[in-house]
C-alpha positions, 0 to 999 in steps of 0.5 A: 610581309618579307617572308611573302616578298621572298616567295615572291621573288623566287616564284620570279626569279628561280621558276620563271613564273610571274603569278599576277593578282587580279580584280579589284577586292579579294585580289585572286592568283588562282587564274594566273597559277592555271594559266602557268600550268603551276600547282599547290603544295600543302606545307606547314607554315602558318602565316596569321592574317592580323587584319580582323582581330575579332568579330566586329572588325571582320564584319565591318570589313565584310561590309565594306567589300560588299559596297565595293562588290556590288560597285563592281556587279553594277558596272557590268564587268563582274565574273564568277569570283566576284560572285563568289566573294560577295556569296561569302561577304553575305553568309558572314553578314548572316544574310543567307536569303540575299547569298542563295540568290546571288548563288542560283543567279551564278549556276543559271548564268555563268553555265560552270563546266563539272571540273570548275573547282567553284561550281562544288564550293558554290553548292556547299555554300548554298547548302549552308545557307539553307542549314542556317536558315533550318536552324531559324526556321525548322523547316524541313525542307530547307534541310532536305535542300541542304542535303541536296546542295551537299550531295551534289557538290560531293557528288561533283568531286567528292570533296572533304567539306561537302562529305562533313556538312552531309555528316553534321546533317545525317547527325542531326537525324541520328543516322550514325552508321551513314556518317561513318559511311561518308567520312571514313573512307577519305581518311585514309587518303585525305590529302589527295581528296582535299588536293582536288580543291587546288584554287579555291580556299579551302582550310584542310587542318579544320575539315579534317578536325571535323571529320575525326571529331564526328568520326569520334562521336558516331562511334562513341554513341555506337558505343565502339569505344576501340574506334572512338578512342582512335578519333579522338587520340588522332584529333588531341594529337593536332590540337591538344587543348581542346575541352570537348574533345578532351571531356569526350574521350576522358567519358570514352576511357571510362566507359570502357574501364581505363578509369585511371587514363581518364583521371589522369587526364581530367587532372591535367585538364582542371589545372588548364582549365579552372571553370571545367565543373563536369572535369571536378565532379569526375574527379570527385566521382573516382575518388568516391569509387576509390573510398577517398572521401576527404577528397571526394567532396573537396572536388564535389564542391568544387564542381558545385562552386562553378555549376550550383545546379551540377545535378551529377555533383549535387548527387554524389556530394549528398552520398558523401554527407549522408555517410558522413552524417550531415545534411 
C-alpha cells in the first residue's frame, strides 16, 4: 500500500496529473488517464492481490460484486464497464449463457466505436463463453461462433489474446500449420501488439506463455524439433518450473537424439518433483539403453509406485526380469 501511495504521489506532485478512480465496484483509472493524454508502460514489478487467497473466496467475492453490479444496472445509471465487469463476474461464476447476453446487449446498445479497447476484449469474452459451453455440450456450432468471436476482435486490433484463443481452437482441429500462421508473427514484436490493449487488463507474461507453449506444441507433433526446442527453451527461460513444459522438451530432446540434455534435466525434475512417474520411467529407460540394469528397475519400479498402471514402465521393468530371470 505504500509503495502504491508513493506513485501516487508522484503521478500528483512530479507530473502534474491526478488520475481519479470512478464507479462504485471495480474502481476504474482508465477514463481519467485518457482524458490526461497519459499512457501505460509495461515494467517488471509485481505487486500480488491478497484478497482472494483461493477459489472459493474468489468466487464468494465475485458473487458479492454481482449483487452490487446488477444494483448499479437496475438504477439506470450503468456504462460499458459495468457491463463489462459483471460479463466477467459471471464467466468466473461459470454462468456463460447469462454473459453472452449481457454481452450481446452491450455490442446492440452502446454502438462502441472500432478503436474502443472494450469492443475486442467483449468479443473474446464472448467467444469464450461459447468455448466453454462446446466444451459441455460439443455442439459444433458453438465453436464455429467462438472462432468467429475470436477472428473478429483479432481482426479488430490483432490483439495477442484474441490470436491465442483462435490457436487453442485450430488445436482442437489439428490444424498446426494454421496456429503457427497466427502466433508467429507477433512474437517478434509482442510488446507492440500487446501495448494496443492499453486501458483494458490484459496479463501480457501469460498471453505470451501461451503463444510459446503452443508455438512449442505445433512444432513438436510437425516433428520440427529445431523450432520446438526454441519455444520451449523461450517458455522455461520465464518459468522455469513447469512440469509440462519440461516433460515436452525433455521428449523433444530425445526424439532428436540429445538423449544426454534430456536426462540430465529429468534428473533435476525428479528431485522438484517426487510423484513426476513418466520422468522415473525415462530415466529408467536411458539406463536400460545404457546397459545399467541395477539402476534401471531401481527408477522402473519407482515409476510403478506412484503410476501402478504406467504400461511404458510396466513394459521395461518385465524386460528387465526377464533377462534377469525372474517373473
Amino acid at each position: 500500500m505504500n509503495f502504491i501511495k508513493f506513485l501516487w504521489r508522484l503521478l500528483k506532485d512530479e507530473l502534474g496529473r491526478v488520475f481519479e478512480y470512478r464507479n462504485s465496484i471495480h474502481e476504474d483509472i482508465s477514463y481519467s488517464m485518457k482524458e490526461a493524454g497519459a499512457k501505460v508502460a509495461l515494467t517488471d514489478i509485481v505487486i500480488h492481490h491478497l484478497g482472494n487467497i483461493d477459489r472459493k473466496h474468489w468466487e464468494a467475492s465475485c458473487k458479492r460484486n454481482y449483487t452490487m453490479l446488477m444494483a448499479e444496472i437496475k438504477s439506470g445509471k450503468a456504462h460499458i464497464l459495468i457491463y463489462y465487469h459483471l460479463v466477467n463476474s459471471l464467466i468466473i461464476m461459470k454462468e456463460f449463457k447469462k454473459a453472452m447476453e449481457h454481452i450481446d446487449y452491450c455490442l446492440e446498445k452502446f454502438n462502441l466505436a472500432k478503436e474502443d479497447p472494450i469492443l475486442p476484449k467483449l468479443r473474446t469474452l464472448r467467444g469464450l463463453c461459447c468455448m466453454n459451453l462446446y466444451d459441455k455440450t460439443k455442439d459444433l456450432r458453438l465453436k464455429a461462433a467462438a472462432e468467429s468471436d475470436f477472428l473478429v476482435s483479432y481482426g479488430i486490433d490483432k490483439n495477442a489474446e484474441a490470436a491465442v484463443n483462435i490457436a487453442e481452437s485450430y488445436m482442437i482441429d489439428k490444424k498446426w500449420d494454421e496456429v503457427i500462421k497466427i502466433l508467429e508473427p507477433l512474437m517478434d514484436n509482442f510488446m507492440d501488439t500487446a501495448g494496443k490493449n492499453t486501458n483494458m487488463p490484459f496479463d501480457y507474461k501469460n498471453i505470451y506463455l501461451l503463444m510459446l507453449r503452443k508455438l512449442g506444441d505445433c512444432y513438436a507433433i510437425k516433428e520440427v524439433w529445431d523450432k520446438a526446442e526454441k519455444y520451449y527453451r523461450e517458455f522455461l527461460s520465464i518459468k522455469p518450473q513447469d512440469l509440462e513444459t519440461v516433460d515436452r522438451i525433455c521428449q523433444v530432446w530425445r526424439n532428436c537424439g540429445k538423449r544426454g540434455e534430456a536426462n540430465s534435466l529429468t534428473a533435476k525434475a525428479v528431485n522438484l518433483w517426487p510423484t513426476y512417474y513418466a520422468g522415473w520411467g525415462n530415466l529408467g529407460a536411458f539406463e536400460l539403453e545404457m546397459k545399467r540394469y541395477v539402476t534401471a528397475e531401481l527408477f522402473l519400479r519407482k515409476a510403478l509406485s506412484i503410476k501402478p498402471d504406467y504400461a511404458e514402465g510396466r513394459h521395461n521393468l518385465g524386460m528387465i526380469l526377464k533377462m534377469k530371470g525372474k517373473k
